[in-house]
N, C-alpha and C positions, 0 to 999 in steps of 0.2 A: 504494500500500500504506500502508496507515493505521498499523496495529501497526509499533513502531521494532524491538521484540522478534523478531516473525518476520523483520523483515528481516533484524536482525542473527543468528536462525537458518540463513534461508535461505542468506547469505553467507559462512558456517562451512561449509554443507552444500556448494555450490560450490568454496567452498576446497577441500574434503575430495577433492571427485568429481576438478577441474583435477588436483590432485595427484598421487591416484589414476591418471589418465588419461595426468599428465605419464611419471609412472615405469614405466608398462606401455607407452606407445610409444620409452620410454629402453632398456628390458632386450628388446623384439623387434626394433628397432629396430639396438641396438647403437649409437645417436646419443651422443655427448660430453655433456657437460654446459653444455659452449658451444652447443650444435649447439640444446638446447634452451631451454638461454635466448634465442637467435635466434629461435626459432620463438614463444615467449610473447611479445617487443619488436614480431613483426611484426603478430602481434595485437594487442599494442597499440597500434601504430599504423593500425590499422584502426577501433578505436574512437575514437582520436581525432578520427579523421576523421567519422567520423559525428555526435560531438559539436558538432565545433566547425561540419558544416553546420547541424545542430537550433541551435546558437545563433545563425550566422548568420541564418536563417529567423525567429527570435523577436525580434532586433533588428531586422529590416529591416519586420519587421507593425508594431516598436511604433514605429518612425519616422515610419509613412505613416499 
């Protein structure tokens, strides 16, 4: 993505939807506010992982 503008769009609009999405599965849910912060930590670390393979993968091409 070229424009820094839609990104930083796009990224408000995300904000907006997680959020959204957090507090309607909090009130059907009836989950804690722990209970959902566990659940964004575990996604996060799910992206981590995915990052830190894509970097592994880009350091090991630029090694060789």
């Amino acid at each position: 993505m070229s424009n820094p503008d839609q990104k930083t769009i796009l990224l408000e609009q995300a904000y907006d939807e997680l959020k959204a999405i957090c507090a309607k599965f909090q009130d059907e849910s009836g989950a804690t506010d722990m209970e959902v912060k566990t659940l964004l930590r575990e996604l996060e670390r799910v992206f981590e992982k995915d990052i830190d393979v894509q970097y592994l993968h880009i350091i090991g091409s630029v090694n060789h």
